[in-house]
C-alpha positions as CSV (number, residue, x, y, z in Angstrom):
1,X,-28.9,-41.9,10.0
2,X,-26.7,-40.2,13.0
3,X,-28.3,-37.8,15.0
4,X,-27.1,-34.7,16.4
5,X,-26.5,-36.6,20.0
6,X,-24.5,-38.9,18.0
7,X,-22.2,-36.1,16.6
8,X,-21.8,-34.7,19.8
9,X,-21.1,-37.6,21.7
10,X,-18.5,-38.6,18.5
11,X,-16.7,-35.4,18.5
12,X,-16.3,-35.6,22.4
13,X,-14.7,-38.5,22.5
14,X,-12.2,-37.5,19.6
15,X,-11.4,-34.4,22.0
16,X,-11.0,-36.2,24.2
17,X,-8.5,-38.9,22.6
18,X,-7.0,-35.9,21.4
19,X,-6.0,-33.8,25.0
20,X,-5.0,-37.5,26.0
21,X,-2.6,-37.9,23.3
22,X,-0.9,-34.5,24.0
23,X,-0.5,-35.0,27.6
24,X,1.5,-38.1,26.8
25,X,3.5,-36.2,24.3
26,X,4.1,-33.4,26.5
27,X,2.5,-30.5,24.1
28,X,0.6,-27.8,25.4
29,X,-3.1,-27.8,23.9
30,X,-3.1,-24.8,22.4
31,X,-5.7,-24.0,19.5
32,X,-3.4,-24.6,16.7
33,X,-1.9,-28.0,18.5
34,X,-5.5,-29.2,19.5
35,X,-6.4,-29.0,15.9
36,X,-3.6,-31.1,14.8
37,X,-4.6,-33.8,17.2
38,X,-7.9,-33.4,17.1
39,X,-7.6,-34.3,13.3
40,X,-5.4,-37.5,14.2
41,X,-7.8,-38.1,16.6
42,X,-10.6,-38.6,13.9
43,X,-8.6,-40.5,11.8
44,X,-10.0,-38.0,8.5
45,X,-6.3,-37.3,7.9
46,X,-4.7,-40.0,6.5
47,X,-1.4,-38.3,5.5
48,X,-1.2,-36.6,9.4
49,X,-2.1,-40.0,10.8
50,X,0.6,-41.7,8.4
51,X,3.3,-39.6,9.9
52,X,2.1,-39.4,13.4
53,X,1.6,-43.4,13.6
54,X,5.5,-43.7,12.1
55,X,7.0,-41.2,14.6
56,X,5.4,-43.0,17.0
57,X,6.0,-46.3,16.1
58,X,9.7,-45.9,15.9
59,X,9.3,-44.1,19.5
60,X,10.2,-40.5,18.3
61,X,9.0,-37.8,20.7
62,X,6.2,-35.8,19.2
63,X,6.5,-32.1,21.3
64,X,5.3,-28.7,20.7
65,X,8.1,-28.2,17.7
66,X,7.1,-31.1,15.9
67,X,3.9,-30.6,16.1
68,X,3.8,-27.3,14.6
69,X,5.4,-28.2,11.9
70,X,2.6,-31.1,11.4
71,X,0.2,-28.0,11.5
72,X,2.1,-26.1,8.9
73,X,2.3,-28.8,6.7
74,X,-0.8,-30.4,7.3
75,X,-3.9,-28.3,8.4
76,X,-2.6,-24.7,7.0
77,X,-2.2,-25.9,3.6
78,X,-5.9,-27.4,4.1
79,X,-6.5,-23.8,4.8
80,X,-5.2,-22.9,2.1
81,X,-6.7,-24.8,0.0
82,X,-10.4,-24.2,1.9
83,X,-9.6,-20.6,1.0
84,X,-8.8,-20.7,-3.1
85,X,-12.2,-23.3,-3.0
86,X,-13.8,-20.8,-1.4
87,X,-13.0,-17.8,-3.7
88,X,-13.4,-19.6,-6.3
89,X,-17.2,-20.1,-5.8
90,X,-17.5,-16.4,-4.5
91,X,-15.5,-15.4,-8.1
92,X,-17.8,-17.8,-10.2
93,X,-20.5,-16.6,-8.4
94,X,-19.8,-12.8,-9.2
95,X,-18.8,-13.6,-13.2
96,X,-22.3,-15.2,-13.4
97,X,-24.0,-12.0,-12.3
98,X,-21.6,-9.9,-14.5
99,X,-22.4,-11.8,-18.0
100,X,-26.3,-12.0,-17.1
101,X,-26.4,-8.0,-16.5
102,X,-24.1,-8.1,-20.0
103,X,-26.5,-10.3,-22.0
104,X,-29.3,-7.9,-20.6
105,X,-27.5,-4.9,-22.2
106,X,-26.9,-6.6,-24.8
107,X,-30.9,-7.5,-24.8
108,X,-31.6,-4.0,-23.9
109,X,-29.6,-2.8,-27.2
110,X,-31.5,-5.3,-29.7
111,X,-34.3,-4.3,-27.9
112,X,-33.6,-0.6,-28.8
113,X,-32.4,-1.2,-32.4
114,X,-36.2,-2.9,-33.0
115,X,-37.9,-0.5,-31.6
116,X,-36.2,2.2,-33.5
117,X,-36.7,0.2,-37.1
118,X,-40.6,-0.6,-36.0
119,X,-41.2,2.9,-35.3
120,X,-39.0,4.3,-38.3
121,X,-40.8,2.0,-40.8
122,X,-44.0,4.2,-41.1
123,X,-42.2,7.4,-41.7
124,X,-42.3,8.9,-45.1
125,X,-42.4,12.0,-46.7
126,X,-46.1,12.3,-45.9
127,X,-46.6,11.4,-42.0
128,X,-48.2,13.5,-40.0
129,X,-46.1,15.8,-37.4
130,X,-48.3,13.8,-35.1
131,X,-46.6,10.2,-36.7
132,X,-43.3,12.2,-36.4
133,X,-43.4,12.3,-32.3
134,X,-45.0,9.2,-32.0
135,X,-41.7,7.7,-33.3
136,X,-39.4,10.3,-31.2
137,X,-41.1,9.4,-28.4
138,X,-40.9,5.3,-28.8
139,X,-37.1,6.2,-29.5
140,X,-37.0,8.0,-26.4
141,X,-38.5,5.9,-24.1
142,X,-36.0,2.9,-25.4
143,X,-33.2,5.5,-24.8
144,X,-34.3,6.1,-21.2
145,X,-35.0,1.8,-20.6
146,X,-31.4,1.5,-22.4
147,X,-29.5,4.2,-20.3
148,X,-31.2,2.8,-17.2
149,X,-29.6,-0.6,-17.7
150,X,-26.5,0.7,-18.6
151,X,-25.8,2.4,-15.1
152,X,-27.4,-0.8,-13.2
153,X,-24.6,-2.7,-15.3
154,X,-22.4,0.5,-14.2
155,X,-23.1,0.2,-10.5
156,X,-22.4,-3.6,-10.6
157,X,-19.3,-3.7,-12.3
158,X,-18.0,-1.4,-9.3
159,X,-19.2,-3.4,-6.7
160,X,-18.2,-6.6,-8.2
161,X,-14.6,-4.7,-8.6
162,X,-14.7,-3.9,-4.7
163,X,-16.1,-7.4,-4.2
164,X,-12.9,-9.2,-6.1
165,X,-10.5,-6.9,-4.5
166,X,-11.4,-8.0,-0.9
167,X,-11.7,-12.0,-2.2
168,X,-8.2,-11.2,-3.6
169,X,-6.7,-9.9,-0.7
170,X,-8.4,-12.7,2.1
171,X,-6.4,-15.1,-0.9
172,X,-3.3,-13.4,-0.4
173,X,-3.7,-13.3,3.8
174,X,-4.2,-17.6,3.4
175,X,-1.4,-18.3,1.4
176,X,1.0,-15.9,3.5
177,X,0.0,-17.6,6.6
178,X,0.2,-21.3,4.6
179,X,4.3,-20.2,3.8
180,X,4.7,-19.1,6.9
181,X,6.2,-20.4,10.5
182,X,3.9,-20.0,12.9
183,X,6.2,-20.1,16.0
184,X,8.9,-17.6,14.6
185,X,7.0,-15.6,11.6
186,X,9.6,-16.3,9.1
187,X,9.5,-18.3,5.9
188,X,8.5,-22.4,6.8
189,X,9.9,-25.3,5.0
190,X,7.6,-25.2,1.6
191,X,8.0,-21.5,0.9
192,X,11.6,-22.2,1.9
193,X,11.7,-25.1,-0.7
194,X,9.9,-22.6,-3.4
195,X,12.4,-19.7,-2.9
196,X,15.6,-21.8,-3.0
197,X,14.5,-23.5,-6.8
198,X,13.3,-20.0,-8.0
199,X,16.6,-18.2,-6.9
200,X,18.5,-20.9,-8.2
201,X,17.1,-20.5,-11.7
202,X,17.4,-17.0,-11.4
203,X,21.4,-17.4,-10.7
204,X,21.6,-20.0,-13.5
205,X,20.3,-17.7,-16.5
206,X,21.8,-14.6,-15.3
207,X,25.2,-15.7,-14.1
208,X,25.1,-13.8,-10.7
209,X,26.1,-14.8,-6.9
210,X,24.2,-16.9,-4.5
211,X,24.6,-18.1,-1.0
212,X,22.7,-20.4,1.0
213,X,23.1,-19.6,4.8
214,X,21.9,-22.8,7.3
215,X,22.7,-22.2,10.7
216,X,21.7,-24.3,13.7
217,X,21.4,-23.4,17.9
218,X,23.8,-24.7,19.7
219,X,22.7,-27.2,22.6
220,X,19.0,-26.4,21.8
221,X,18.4,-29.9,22.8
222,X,20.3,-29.5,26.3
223,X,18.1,-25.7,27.1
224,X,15.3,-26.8,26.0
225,X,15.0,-30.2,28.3
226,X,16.6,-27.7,31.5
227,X,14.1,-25.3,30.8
228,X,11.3,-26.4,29.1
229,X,9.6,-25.7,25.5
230,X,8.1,-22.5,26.4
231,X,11.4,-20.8,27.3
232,X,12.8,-22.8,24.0
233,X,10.1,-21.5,21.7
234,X,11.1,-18.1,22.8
235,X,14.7,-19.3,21.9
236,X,13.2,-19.7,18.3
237,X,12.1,-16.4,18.5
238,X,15.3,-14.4,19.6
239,X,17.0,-16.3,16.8
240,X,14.9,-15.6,14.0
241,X,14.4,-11.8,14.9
242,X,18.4,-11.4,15.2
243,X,18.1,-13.5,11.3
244,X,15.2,-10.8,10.2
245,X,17.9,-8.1,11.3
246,X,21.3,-9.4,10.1
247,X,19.4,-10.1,6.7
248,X,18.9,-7.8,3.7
249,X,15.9,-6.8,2.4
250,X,16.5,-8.8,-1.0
251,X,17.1,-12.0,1.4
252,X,15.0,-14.9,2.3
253,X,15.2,-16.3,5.7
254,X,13.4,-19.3,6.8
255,X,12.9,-22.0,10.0
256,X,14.1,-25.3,7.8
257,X,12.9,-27.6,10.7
258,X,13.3,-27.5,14.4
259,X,16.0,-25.4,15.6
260,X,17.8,-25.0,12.3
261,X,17.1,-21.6,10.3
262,X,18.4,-20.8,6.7
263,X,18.8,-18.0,4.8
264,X,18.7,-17.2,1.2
265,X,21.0,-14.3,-0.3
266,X,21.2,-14.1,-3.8
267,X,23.3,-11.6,-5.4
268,X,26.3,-11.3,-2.8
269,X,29.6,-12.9,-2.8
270,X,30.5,-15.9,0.0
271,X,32.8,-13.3,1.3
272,X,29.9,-10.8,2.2
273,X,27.9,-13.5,3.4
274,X,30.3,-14.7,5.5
275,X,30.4,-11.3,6.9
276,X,26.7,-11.4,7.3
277,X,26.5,-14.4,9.0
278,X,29.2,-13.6,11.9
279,X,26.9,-10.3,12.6
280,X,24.3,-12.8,12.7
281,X,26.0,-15.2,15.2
282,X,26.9,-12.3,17.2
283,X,24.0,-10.7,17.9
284,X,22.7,-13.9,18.9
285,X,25.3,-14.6,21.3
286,X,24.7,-10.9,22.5
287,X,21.2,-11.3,23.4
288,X,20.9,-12.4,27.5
289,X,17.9,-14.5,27.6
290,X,15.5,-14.1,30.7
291,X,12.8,-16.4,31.3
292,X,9.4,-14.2,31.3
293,X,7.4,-16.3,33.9
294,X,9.9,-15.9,36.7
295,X,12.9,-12.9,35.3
296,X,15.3,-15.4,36.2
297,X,18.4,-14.7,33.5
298,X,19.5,-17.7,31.5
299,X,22.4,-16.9,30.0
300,X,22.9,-16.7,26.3
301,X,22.5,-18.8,23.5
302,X,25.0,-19.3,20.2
303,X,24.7,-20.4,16.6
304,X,26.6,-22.6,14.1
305,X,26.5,-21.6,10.3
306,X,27.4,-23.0,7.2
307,X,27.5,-20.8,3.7
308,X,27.3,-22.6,0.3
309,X,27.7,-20.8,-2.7
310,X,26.1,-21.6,-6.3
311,X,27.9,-24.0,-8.8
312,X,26.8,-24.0,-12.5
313,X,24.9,-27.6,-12.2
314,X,23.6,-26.8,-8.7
315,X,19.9,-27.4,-7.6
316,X,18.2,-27.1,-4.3
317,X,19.6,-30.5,-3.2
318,X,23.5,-30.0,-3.9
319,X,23.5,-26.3,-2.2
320,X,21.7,-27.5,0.8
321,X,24.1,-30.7,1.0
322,X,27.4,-28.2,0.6
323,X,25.9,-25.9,3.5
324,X,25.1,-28.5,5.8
325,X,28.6,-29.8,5.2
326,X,29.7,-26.6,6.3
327,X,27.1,-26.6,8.8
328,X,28.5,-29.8,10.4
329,X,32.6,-28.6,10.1
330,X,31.6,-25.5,12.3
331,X,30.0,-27.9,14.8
332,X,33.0,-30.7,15.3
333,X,35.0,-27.0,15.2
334,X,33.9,-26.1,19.1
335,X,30.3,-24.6,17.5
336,X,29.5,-20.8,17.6
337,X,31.4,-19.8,14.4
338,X,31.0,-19.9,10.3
339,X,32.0,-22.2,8.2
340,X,31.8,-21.4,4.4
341,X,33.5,-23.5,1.9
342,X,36.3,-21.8,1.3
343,X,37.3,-21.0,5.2
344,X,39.1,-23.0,7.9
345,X,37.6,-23.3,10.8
346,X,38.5,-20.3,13.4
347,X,38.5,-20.4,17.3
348,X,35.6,-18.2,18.7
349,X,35.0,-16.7,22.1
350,X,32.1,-19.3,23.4
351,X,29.1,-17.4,25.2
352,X,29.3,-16.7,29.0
């Protein structure tokens, strides 16, 4: 049997494997990247150690991008799932309180009706007003036991209610943060995945417009080596406020990996989301970036974007594979423009 020494000295040297391993990879140990090493570290993952051990086989660099998205795929949905367990038992726990107060009642109530009949079974035409308030009082007493119950059952059901409604809404906060990016604060890759297949559906049986935007930094790559991942994870966050902005309320917009974003729009033509997506790509290219450690100004930043629009048939595959087609034309076409599939590439003013 371990002792707690043993723990201790166990769980050291994972953290310790763990800063090692993101010192080689170049990733800042933040909480939520220490956790996803941490875990690879102890080898108790065996899906995050599968796709670690792979990337790093075939020599893949493993930074700070990456490995949030290994946390976002990895250890929030374990949170997730952590979460729903735990409500679960807290909700169990709470119904099992409910139907013993409601069985008691429902004692209480038999309880009541036997009293009544054994105290009504002596009456007749000849008791005694004596016999009489013996039995109004038995009934009486029963009445006062039965009503006492009633608002302890009362009271309970309300607090249970209260009780359920803050379980329900700590669910809610864990599956938000499980769908969503925790760099940027928009949509990540599985709610991404959800939303396309449910809009799809929703364009099939009712016949109406949809458009996939994907859009992708130009030279992220390139800025992010000069400058470093910091100064590139704000880069991530300039672009997917200017996305939150250019978007409609009705739209989806999501990081689909990396530095590539996407947007969902049902319910507008390719020509209005072509529309869309240049005031997208222009109020990125409009934003002057500055690095915040030092104010030094580091010019601007522009965006490549592809629009797909739904074809009876279509599922999430085919409209992803049309706007990354697009995607792809409006990079070979000089970058920093939109590409749907009906357009020919344009020349664009590039970014000073």
């Amino acid at each position: 049997m371990s002792t707690y020494t043993d723990d201790i000295a166990v769980a050291t040297e994972w953290s310790m494997k763990a800063v090692a391993l993101m010192t080689a990879q170049n990733v800042v140990p933040v909480p939520a990247n220490y956790e996803v090493w941490f875990r690879y570290a102890s080898g108790q993952a065996a899906d995050l150690n599968e796709e670690i051990d792979k990337r790093l086989r075939e020599g893949t660099a493993i930074d700070e991008q990456v490995t949030s998205e290994l946390h976002q795929k990895y250890v929030a949905q374990t949170s997730l799932a952590d979460a729903a367990l735990e409500t679960g038992d807290k909700l169990g726990s709470e119904i099992d309180k409910i139907m013993a107060l409601v069985q008691s009642a429902t004692g209480n109530n038999s309880a009541l009706g036997s009293s009544v009949r054994a105290a009504s079974e002596g009456l007749t035409n000849k008791s005694s007003p004596t016999d009489v308030r013996r039995v109004v009082e038995a009934i009486m007493s029963a009445s006062v036991e039965m009503e006492s119950r009633s608002r302890e059952l009362e009271e309970r059901l309300t607090e249970t209610k209260s009780e359920l409604s803050a379980l329900q809404t700590n669910l809610t906060k864990a599956r938000s943060e499980a769908r969503t990016d925790g760099l940027t604060g928009v949509n990540n890759r599985k709610a991404f995945d959800e939303l396309l297949a449910q809009e799809i559906a929703r364009a099939a049986a009712n016949n109406s417009p949809l458009c996939l935007m994907m859009g992708d930094i130009d030279h992220f790559k390139a800025f992010n080596d000069t400058w470093g991942h910091r100064t590139g994870d704000q880069v991530l966050r300039l672009v997917a406020s200017c996305l939150k902005g250019g978007a409609r309320e009705e739209d989806y917009v999501a990081r689909y990996g990396g530095e590539e974003f996407a947007v969902i729009m049902p319910g507008i033509s390719p020509e209005r989301a072509e529309q869309a997506a240049n005031a997208i790509r222009e109020a990125v290219q409009a934003r002057e970036l500055i690095k915040r450690s030092t104010a030094e100004t580091l010019g601007r930043v522009t965006m490549s974007l592809g629009i797909s629009s739904h074809r009876p048939g279509d599922n999430s595959g085919s409209l992803i594979e049309r706007a990354d087609s697009c995607l792809y034309t409006a990079k070979r076409s000089g970058r920093n423009c939109v590409i749907t599939e009906t357009s020919q590439p344009t020349a664009v003013a590039k970014a000073s």
